[in-house]
C-alpha positions in Angstrom: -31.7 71.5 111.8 -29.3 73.8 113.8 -25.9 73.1 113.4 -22.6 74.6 115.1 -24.0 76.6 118.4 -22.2 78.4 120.6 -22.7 78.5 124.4 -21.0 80.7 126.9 -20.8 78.9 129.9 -19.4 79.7 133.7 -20.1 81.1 137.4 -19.7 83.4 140.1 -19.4 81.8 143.4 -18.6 83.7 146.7 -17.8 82.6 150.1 -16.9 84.5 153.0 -14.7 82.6 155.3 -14.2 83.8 159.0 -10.9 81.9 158.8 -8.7 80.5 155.8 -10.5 77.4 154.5 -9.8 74.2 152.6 -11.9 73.5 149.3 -12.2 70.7 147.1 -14.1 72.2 143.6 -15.5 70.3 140.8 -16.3 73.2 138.4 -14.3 72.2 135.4 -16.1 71.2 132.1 -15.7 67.2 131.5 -13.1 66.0 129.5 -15.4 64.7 127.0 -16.3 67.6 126.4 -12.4 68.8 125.2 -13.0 68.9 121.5 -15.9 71.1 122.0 -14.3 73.9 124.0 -13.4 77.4 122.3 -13.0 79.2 125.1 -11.1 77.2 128.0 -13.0 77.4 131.7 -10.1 78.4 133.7 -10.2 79.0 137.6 -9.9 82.7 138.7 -9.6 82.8 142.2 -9.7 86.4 144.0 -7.8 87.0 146.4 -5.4 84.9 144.4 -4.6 81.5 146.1 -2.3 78.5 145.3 -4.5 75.5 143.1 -4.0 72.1 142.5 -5.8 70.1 139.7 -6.0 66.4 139.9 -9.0 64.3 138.5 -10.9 62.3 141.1 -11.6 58.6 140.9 -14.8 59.1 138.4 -12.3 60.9 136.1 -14.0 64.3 136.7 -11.3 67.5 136.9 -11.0 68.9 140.5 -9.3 71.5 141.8 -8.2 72.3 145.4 -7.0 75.4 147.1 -7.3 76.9 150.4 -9.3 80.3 150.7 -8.5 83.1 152.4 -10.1 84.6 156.0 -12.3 86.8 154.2 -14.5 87.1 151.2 -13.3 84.8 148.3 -14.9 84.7 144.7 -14.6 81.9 142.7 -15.6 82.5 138.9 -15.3 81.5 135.1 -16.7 81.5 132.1 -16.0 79.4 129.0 -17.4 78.9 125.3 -18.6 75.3 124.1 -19.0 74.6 120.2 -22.6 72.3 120.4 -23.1 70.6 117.3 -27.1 72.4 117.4 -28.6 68.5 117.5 -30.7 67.2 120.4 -29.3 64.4 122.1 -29.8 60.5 120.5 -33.0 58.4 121.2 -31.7 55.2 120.4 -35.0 52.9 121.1 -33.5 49.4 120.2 -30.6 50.2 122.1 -30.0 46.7 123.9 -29.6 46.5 128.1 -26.9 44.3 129.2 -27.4 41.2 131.0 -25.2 41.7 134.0 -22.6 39.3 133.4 -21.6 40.9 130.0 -21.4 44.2 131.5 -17.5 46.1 131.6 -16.0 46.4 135.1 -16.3 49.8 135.4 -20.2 50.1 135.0 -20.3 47.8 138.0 -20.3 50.2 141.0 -23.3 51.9 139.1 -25.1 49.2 139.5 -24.4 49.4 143.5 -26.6 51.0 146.2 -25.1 54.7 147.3 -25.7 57.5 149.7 -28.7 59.0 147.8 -29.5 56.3 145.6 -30.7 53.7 148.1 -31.2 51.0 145.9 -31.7 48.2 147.8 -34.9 49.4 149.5 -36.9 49.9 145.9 -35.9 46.9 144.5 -39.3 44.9 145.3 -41.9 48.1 144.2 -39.1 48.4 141.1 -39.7 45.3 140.3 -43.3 45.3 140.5 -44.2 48.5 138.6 -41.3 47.9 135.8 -40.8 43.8 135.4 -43.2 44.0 132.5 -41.4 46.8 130.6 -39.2 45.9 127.6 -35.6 45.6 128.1 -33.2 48.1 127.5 -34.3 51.7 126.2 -38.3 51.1 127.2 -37.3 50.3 130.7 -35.5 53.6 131.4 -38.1 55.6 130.1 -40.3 53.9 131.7 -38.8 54.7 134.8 -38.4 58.5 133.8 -42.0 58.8 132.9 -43.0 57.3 136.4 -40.3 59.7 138.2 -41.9 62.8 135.7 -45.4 62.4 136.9 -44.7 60.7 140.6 -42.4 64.2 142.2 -43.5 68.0 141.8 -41.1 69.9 140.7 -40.2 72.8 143.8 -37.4 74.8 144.6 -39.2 76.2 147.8 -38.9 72.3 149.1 -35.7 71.3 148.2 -33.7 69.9 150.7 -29.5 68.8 150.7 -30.0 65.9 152.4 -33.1 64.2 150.5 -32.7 60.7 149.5 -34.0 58.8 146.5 -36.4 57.0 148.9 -37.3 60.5 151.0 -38.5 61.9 147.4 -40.5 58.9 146.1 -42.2 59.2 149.7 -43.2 63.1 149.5 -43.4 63.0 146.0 -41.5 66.3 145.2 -38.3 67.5 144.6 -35.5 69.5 142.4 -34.0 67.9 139.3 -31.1 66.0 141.9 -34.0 64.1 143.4 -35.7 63.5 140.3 -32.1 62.0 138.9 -31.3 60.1 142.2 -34.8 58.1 142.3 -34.6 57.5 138.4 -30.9 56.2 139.2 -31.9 54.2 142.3 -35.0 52.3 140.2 -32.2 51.8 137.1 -30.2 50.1 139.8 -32.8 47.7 140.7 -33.7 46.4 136.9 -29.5 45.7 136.6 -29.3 48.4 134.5 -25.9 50.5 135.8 -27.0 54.4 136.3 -25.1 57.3 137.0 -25.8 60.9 138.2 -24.4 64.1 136.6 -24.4 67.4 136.9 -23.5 70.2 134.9 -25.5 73.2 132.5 -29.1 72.5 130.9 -30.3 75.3 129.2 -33.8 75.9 127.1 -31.7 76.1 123.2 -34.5 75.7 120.3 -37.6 76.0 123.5 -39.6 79.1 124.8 -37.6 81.3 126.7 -37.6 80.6 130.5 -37.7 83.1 133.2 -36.4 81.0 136.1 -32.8 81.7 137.1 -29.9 79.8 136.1 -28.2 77.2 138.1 -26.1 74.3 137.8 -28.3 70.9 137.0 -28.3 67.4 137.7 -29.8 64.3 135.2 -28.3 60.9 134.8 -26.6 58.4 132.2 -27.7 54.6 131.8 -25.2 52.0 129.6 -27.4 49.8 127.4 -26.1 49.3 124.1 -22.3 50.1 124.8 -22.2 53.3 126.3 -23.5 55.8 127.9 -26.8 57.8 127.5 -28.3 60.8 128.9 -31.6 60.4 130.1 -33.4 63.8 132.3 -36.3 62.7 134.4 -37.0 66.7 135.3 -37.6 67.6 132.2 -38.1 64.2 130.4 -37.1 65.0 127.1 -34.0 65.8 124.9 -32.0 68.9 125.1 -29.3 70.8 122.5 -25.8 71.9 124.2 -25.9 70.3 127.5 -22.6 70.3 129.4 -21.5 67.7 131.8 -19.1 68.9 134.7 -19.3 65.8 136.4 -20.3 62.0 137.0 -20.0 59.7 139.9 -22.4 57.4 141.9 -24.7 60.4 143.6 -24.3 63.9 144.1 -21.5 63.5 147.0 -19.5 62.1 144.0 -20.1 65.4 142.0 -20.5 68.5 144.7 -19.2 71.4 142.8 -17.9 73.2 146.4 -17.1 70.9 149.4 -14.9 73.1 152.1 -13.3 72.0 155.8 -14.5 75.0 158.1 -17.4 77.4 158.8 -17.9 79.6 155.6 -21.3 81.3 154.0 -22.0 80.8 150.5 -22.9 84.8 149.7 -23.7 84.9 145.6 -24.1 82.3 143.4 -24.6 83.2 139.6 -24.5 80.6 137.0 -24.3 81.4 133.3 -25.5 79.8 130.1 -26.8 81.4 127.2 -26.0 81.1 123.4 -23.4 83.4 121.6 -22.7 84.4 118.1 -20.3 81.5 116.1 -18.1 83.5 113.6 -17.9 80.5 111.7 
């Protein structure tokens, strides 16, 4: 078993703005991740700009700023100590009744943007009522979501719902999380989506270039648990930047006027631990 990993983590983004420009970032690694970090992920901005932190309503780290006219880059790059262990299968882990459930899981439970719930709920009910409770059901639903949408980069599309991908049956790994949320939703079990880095730590090497990802978390058994309907299986050293209902809730860039999005490099790849 590999223990104590470390991952160097971070971006490059760059925008060119014909005038200066609002933006709202969600690029910071998630708090749960603090005792992990070696290497802190801090904001360089060039040309240098005033920036605010706050954390949003989800409890995700934000930043705002207002770019230049002009070409802005927006970059990192941080190092996270993995413990070297896939994350936990727990099978018997029990699904809530609805009534037991804490407050705060509530709104997962809800209908959202990309996640439109409330128009599954009958074929959810259909293809899943006969799964076992808790654990079973979600991967139930992953396996369906695995096998049902081709994986394709050349297709995706921004604005693609949860019901627009289970209809033309392909996708990226953000439509693969939002249908797997949406079906959650409609077996009570509360769902969330979440982006962040997913590398390939312990499998073959993979060619494809890096970018950010997107899976999603269910709450049976007390808390929360990843679950990855792309790649359906279990992965060492992921890193969550975000949560929140759908991917408006977690959109690592959202800016007020015109701009162009000119290079986008993301980064992951394990480093030597000293220790």
């Amino acid at each position: 078993m590999r223990i104590a990993i470390d991952i160097k983590v971070g971006y490059e983004l760059i925008y060119d703005c014909p005038q200066p420009t609002p933006m709202l970032l969600m690029l910071n690694i998630h708090y749960s991740h603090a005792y992990e970090i070696v290497q802190r992920d801090r904001l360089v901005v060039s040309p240098a700009v005033a920036t605010q932190a706050y954390r949003d309503g989800f409890g995700n780290w934000c930043s705002r700023l207002e770019a230049s006219a002009g070409r802005t880059k927006i970059s990192t790059t941080a190092i996270v100590r993995s413990t070297g262990r896939p994350e936990p299968v727990v099978l018997d882990a029990r699904q809530h009744p609805v009534r037991e459930l804490p407050e705060e899981t509530l709104v997962y439970l809800l209908a959202s943007r990309y996640c439109e719930s409330d128009l599954l709920t009958e074929f959810a009910w259909k293809q899943f009522g006969n799964t076992p409770l808790g654990w079973g059901r979600v991967q139930a639903i992953c396996d369906f979501v695995h096998h049902h949408l081709k994986f394709d980069y050349m297709q995706a599309r921004a604005t693609r719902t949860a019901v627009e991908a289970y209809k033309e049956r392909v996708g990226v790994c953000r439509d693969f999380a939002h249908l797997a949320i949406a079906l959650c939703r409609c077996m009570n079990i509360p769902a969330r989506y979440c982006t962040g880095y997913v590398g390939d730590i312990g499998l073959p090497p993979n060619s494809a270039p890096m970018d950010f990802a997107g899976w999603f978390e269910v709450f049976p058994g007390g808390r929360w648990y990843v679950f990855d309907p792309r790649n359906n299986d279990t992965r060492i050293g992921r890193v969550l930047i975000a949560c929140g209902r759908d991917a408006v809730d977690v959109a690592i860039s959202t800016t007020f006027g015109p701009n162009t999005l000119v290079g986008f490099t993301v980064i992951y790849e394990e480093v030597s631990n000293p220790n």
